[in-house]
C-alpha positions, -999 to +999 in steps of 0.1 A: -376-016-128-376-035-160-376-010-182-369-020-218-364-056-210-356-070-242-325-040-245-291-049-241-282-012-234-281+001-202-277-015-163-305-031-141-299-042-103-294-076-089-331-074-078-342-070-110-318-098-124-329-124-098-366-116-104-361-121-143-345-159-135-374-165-117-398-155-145-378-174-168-377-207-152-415-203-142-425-197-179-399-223-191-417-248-167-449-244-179-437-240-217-427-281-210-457-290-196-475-277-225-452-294-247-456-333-231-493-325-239-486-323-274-487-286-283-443-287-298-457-251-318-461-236-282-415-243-282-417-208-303-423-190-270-382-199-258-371-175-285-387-142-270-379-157-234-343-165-241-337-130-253-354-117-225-331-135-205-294-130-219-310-088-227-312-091-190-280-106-182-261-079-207-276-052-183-263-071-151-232-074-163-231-040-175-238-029-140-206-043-127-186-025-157-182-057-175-193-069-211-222-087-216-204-115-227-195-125-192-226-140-187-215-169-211-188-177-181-196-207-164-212-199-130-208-167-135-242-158-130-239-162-093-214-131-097-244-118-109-272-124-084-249-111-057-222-088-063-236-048-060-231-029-090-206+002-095-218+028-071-209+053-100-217+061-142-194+037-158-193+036-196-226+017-198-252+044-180-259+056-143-261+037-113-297+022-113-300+020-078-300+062-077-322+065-109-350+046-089-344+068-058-370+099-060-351+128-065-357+160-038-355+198-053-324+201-027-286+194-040-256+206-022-224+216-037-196+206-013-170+230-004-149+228+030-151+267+032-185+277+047-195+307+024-193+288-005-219+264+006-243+266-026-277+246-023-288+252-057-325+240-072-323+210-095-334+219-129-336+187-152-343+206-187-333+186-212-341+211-238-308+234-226-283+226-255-246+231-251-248+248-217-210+260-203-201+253-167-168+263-151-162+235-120-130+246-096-115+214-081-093+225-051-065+201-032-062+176-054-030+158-075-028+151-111-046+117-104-075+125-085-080+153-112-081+129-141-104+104-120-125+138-119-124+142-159-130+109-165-164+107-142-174+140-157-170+124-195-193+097-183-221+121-177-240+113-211-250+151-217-214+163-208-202+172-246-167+186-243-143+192-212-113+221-213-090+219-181-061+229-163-044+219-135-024+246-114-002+233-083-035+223-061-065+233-085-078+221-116-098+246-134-125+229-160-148+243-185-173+220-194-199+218-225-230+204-219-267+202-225-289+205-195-286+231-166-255+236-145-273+227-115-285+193-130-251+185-141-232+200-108-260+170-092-246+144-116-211+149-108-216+147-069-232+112-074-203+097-092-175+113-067-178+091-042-149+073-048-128+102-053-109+118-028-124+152-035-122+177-004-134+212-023-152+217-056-178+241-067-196+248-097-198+281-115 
């Protein structure tokens, strides 16, 4: 939690949005005071705070798969304080709300067939460059599969994607940096959505 505060990249939750109001107005509160007492150079301080505020609001906004620009809406920023964020990566970054959940050394590939149950180690090592994974996606139509592509192109180490789709299965060879068990984790956060019964990473 805030992280880069004065960034407009990226997405932050509705905690951290309604604890930066509240900072705002505190500090805006007793910028006025100070003010009445005769100090108007102390006014300099709104710039800082007003970009802290609308860098913020980009990030909420951002959460919920919308421009930053929203914010601008009237009222809008009651959207803001209480509607959840995409559970998923959207174009703007991962879901916030998993980044800030510690991580276990335990993932699980799902597959409905028992043998190919795979509980692979996660190995976060950035340092891997262009990496190639082959994903099978079983029992799934033409739509599902490209809701599957288009989650796995969000994933912002995922370089390149080659695929087919064959009657039920939709074969994908995937470029990437990091390790195929990092980026096998990734996916299975952003599938939830998805009507995905079989997959499994190779």
């Amino acid at each position: 939690m805030f992280k880069k505060t004065f960034s407009f990249d990226g997405r932050i939750r509705r905690t951290e949005y309604g604890i930066s109001i509240i900072i705002y107005f505190v500090l805006y509160t007793v910028i006025n005071e100070i003010i009445k007492e005769g100090n108007p150079g102390i006014g300099l301080a709104m710039i800082p705070m007003l970009w802290f505020l609308w860098a913020q609001g980009a990030k909420r906004c951002h959460d919920m798969d919308k421009s930053g620009w929203f914010q601008i809406i009237p009222f809008y920023v009651l959207w803001m304080l209480f509607i959840e964020g995409d559970s998923f990566l959207n174009k703007y970054g991962g879901n916030p709300k998993l980044e800030s959940t510690p991580q276990h050394n335990i993932s699980i590939v799902k597959s409905s067939y028992p043998e190919q149950l795979i509980i692979p180690v996660i190995y976060n090592d950035s340092t891997i460059k262009n990496n190639v994974t082959k994903m099978e996606v079983r029992n799934v139509n033409y739509s599902n599969f490209q809701n599957v592509l288009s989650q796995l192109r969000n994933i912002p180490f995922v370089k390149s994607l080659n695929n087919t789709l064959l009657d039920s299965t939709g074969s994908i060879v995937i470029t990437h940096d990091n390790t195929t068990q990092y980026l096998c984790n990734e996916f299975k956060k952003t599938i939830e959505g998805i009507n995905i019964v079989d997959w499994i990473c190779k």
